[in-house]
N, C-alpha and C positions, 0 to 999 in steps of 0.2 A: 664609476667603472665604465670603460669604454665595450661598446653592446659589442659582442661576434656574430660572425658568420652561422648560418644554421642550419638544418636541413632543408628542405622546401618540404618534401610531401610527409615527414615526421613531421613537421610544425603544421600542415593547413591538417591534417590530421588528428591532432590534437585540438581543432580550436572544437565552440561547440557546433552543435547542427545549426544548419540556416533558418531564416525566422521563418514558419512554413506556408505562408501566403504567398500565391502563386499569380496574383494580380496587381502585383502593386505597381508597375510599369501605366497597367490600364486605369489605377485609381488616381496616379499621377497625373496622367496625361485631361482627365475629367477634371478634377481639380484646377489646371494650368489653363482652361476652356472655360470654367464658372466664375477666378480669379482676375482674367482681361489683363494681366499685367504679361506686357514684352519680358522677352529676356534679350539686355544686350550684353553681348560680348565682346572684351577688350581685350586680343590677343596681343602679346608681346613679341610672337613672331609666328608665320602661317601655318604653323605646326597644328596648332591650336584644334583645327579645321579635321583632323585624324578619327576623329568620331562619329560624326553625323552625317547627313545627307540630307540632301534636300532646302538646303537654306543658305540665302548670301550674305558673302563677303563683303564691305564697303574698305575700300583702299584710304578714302578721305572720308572727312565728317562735318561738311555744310551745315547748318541750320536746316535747311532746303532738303539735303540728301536724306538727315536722320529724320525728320519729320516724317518726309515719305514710305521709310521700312519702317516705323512707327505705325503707319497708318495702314497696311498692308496686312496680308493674312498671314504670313510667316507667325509661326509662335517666338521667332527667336533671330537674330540675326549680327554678323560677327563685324569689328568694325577692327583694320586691321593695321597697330599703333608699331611694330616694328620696335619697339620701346630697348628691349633687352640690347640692342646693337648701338644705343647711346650711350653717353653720360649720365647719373643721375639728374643733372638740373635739366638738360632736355626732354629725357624721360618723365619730369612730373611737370612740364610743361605742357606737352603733349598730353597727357592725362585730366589736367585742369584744363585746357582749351575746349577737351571732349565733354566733359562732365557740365560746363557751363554752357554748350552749345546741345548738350542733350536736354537740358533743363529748357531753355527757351525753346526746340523743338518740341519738347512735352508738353507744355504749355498750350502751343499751335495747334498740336494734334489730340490736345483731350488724351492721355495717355500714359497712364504709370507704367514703371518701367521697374524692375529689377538689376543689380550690373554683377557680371561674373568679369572678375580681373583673372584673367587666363595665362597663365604661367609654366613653368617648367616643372614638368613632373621629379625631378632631381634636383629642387630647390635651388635653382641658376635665374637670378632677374632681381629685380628692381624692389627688393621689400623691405623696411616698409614703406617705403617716399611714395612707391604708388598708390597706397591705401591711403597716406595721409594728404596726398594729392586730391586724388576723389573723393576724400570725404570736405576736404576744405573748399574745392570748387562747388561740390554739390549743395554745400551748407546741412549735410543732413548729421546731425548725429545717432549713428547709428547702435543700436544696443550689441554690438559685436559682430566681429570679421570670422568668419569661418575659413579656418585652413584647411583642404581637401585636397593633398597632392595624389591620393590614389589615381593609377594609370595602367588599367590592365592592360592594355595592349602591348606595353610595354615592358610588364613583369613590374610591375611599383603597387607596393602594400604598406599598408601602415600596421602593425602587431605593438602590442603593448608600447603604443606612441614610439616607436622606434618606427623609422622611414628605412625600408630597404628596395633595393633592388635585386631581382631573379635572374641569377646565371648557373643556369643549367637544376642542375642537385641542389644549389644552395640558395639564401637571401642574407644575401651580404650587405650590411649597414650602410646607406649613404654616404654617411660623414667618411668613409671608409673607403668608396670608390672613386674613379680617377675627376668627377665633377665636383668633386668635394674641392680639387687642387684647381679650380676653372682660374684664370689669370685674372678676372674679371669682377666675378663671383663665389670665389672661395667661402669654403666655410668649416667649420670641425664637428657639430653635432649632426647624430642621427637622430635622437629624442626628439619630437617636435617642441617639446614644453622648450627645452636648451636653446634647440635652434631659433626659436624667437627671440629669448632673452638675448642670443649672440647677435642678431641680425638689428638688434632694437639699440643694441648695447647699453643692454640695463634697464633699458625705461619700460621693459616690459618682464616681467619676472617671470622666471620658469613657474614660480609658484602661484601665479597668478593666472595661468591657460589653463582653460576646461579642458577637460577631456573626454570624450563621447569613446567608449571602447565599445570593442566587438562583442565583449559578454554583455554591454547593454542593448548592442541592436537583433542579439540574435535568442535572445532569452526574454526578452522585456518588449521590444518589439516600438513600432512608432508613439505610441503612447507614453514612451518613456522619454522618448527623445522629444516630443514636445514638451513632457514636465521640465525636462533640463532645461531647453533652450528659453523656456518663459524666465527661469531664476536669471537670464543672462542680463544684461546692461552695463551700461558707462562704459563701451567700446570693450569690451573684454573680447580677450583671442580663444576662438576654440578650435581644438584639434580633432579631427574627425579620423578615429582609426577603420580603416577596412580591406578585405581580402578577398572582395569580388564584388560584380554589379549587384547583388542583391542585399550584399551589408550596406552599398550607397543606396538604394532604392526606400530599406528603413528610413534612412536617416531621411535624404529627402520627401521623404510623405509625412516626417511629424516636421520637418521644415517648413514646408508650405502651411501646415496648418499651424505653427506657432505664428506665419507672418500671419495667415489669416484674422489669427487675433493678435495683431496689432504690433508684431516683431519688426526690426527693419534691421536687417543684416549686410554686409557687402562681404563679397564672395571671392575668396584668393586658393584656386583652383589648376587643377590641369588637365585634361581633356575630357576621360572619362563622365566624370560630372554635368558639361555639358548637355550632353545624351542623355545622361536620367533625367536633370532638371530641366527638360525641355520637351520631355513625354515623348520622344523619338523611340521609336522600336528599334532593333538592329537591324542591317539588314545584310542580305550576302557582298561578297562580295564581289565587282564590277567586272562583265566579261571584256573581252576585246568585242565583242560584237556590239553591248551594250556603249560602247565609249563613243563609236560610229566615225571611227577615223578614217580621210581618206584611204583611195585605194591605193595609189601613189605617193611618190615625196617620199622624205627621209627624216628619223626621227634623230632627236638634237637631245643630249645630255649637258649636265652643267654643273659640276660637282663641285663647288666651294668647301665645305666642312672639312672639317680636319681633324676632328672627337676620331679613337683610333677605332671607333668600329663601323664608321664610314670608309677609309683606309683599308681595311679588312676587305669590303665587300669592292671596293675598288681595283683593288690588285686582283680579288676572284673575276671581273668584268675584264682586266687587261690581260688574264690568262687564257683568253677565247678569242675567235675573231669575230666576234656580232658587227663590230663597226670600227671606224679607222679612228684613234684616240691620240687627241694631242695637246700634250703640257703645255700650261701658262707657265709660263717661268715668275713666278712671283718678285723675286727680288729683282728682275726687271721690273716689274709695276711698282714698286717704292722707291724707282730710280729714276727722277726728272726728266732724263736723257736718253734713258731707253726705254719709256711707259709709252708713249705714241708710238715708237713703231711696233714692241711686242701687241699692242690692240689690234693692230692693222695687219699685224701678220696672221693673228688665230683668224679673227672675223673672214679673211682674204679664204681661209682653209673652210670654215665653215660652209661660205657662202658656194663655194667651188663643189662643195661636198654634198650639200644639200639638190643644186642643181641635177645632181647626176642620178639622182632617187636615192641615195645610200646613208646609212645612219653615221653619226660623228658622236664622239663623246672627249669635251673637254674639262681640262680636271687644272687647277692648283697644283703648284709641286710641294711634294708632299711636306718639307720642313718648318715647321711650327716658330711663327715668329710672334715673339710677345717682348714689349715692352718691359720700362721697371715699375709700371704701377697703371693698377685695374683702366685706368683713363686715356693710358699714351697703348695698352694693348687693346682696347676699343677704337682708338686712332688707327692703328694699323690696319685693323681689320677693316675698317670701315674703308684704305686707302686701296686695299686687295678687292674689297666687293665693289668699288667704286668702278678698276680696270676691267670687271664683269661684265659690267652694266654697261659701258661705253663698248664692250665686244656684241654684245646681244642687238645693240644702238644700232650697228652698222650693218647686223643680220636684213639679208632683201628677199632671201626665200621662206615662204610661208612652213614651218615643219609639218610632219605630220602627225608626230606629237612630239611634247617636251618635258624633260624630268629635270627639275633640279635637286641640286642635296643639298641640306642646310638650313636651317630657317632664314637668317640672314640671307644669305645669297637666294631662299625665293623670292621672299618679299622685295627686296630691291631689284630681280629681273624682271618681277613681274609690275611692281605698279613704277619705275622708273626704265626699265629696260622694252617694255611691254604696253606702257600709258594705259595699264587694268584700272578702273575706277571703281568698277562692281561687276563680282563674279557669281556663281551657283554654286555650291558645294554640291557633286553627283555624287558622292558614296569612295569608296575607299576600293584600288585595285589589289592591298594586299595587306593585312593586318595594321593598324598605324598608318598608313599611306594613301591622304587623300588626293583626289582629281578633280579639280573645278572645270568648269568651262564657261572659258573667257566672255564675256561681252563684248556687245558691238562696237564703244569705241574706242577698243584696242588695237594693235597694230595687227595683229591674228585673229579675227572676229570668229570666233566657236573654237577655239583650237582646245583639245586634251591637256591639260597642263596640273602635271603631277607634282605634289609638293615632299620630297621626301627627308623625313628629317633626318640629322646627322647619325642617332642616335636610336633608331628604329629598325629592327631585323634579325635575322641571323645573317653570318658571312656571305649567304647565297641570296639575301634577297633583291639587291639591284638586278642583278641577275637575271633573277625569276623576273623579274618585273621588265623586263627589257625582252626577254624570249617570249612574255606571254604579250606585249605588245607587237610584237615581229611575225605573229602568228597570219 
């Protein structure tokens, strides 16, 4: 039976009360302290980064590089693979290169590590070639992967292993909403048990995924969820349902303490998770005062994505006049003949633009071009973020800050457009919407640079985020 649409506050209404310990953030964060194990993180694209604060990015992953965030006081720190904007064979390429280069920096640095494969909270990326990537470079067999798409920020819960997302009054089934049809990453289930068995095709059985539900973490409490996860082994998948940070906060504190005795799990996650298993508090949200951006210069947008509630909030930003907005023409950038001059002619606008102190926002035209199959619509895309990159290339004025939208298109302005190696995650300007700041040898040395995903907001929030900059 295919799951429907629901109510949202009939359903969180119904479930039962929360497990009633009001510490468990702080028994985490102890444990993550007594433990000495890193937590690294393997984004698929910089979204990833939407939760936390206070911890870096790594754009590459040296022996050298991982060693030394290894050896560093960071509890945690994100290594950022861009994976989801490949091919699958590149993507578990890049996943084994890291996995083997983490092992011999582990080794250097005296240093266990744990790995969160960080992924898309609406089940779009690389699964499961990048689990079986990382578990075959790392050589470890692990006694099960934990699936964790919960994403509050976003409106992403898991209810009786059904994966939905929150719009508005209701929670409508994944399999159900428009990332289900992704060109890419398609897929038909909401059930998590289904969406395995569809994504594995077959070689992993709906019947075969545990399931941790909400009546076990909120009635039973982490005691229980360590009884579960000890029965786990021989790579089994478990699904981890939850309806806010405190149903994740259960789970992970009888996590840690199943690894404590002797679990070894790899972790296929999306944001929120992160921040619990990482003993991170929340924190507010980021002023304009706190960002410390100059007092001059002109702030620079860059809106690659094309998901339509990016689109949404892009037409709300072209209905105002905050700044002067001007279309890449795309289908000139997939044109031999005319991709060199349309770069030359945004960049020429930018660079004119910026000089003068005044904000610019350029954007993709809006029409959606997709191949005939998941490989040649990653080729496109990748040939659109490429014509980006070569515009950002020829940027000579310093902004005074920068938003991109997309995961793709940040990752690739930022560590090709930008030469970012390793950045700071400062905290989030507005729900889902982190802000790093750059390191020194970048082409922008300190610069605000905002990662906004395609897929995070309501209609107003580029918006908001560009007025509260502009303040």
């Amino acid at each position: 039976m295919v799951p429907q649409r629901i109510q949202t506050k009939k359903t969180l209404a119904g479930l039962p009360d929360e497990w009633p310990d009001g510490l468990l953030r702080l028994q985490i964060k102890t444990q993550i302290e007594s433990d000495g194990r890193k937590i690294v993180v393997l984004d698929d694209d910089p979204t990833g980064t939407q939760t936390v604060h206070g911890l870096p990015v790594l754009t590459q992953w040296s022996v050298e590089s991982l060693r030394a965030e290894l050896l560093n006081d960071f509890p945690a720190f994100y290594i950022l693979t861009n994976s989801r904007s490949l091919p699958l064979s590149e993507a578990y390429a890049v996943n084994a290169q890291i996995g083997r280069n983490l092992i011999e920096a582990a080794r250097a640095a005296n240093r266990r590590f744990v790995i969160v494969s960080r992924s898309d909270s609406t089940l779009r990326g690389h699964f499961p070639g990048e689990m079986d990537s990382l578990q075959d470079a790392l050589g470890i067999q692990f006694d099960g992967w934990l699936l964790i798409p919960f994403f509050q920020e976003g409106g992403r819960m898991t209810i009786g292993n059904i994966h939905y997302i929150r719009r508005g009054r209701w929670l409508v089934p994944v399999g159900e909403s428009e990332f289900a049809r992704d060109s890419a990453f398609g897929y038909t289930s909401s059930d998590l048990r289904l969406w395995v068995e569809e994504k594995t095709a077959g070689r992993i059985s709906a019947a075969d995924v545990i399931s941790i539900s909400i009546d076990t973490l909120r009635k039973k409490g982490p005691q229980a969820v360590i009884r579960r996860l000890m029965e786990v082994s021989e790579g089994m998948v478990v699904a981890v349902n939850a309806a806010n940070y405190r149903d994740l906060e259960v789970f992970t504190l009888g996590l840690i303490a199943a690894e404590a005795q002797g679990k070894i799990f790899l972790y296929r996650t999306a944001a929120s998770f992160v921040q619990v298993r990482t003993g991170l508090k929340p924190r507010d949200l980021l002023t304009p005062q706190e960002l410390h951006l100059p007092t001059s210069g002109g702030g620079l947008v860059v809106v690659g994505s094309h998901v339509p509630q990016t689109t949404k909030q892009l037409d709300r930003l072209l209905g105002r006049s905050l700044m002067q907005n001007e279309e890449v023409n795309v289908a000139a950038l997939i044109n031999k003949n005319r991709r060199t001059s349309e770069i030359d002619r945004i960049a020429r606008i930018v660079n004119e633009i910026l000089k003068h102190n005044a904000n610019i926002a350029i954007y993709t035209s809006r029409q959606a071009l997709a191949g005939q199959t998941s490989e040649t619509s990653l080729k496109i895309s990748r040939i659109i973020s490429e014509g980006l990159i070569e515009i950002v290339k020829q940027i000579e004025v310093a902004p005074r800050y920068m938003i991109t939208k997309g995961g793709i298109t940040s990752s690739d302005v930022a560590t090709r457009g930008l030469k970012v190696h390793r950045a700071l995650v400062i905290g989030q300007i507005v729900p889902g919407v982190p802000v790093w700041r750059l390191g020194d040898e970048s082409r922008f040395p300190g610069l605000a640079f905002i990662v906004f995903p395609g897929n995070v907001g309501d209609d107003d929030a580029l918006l908001e985020v560009i007025t509260k900059l502009n303040q």
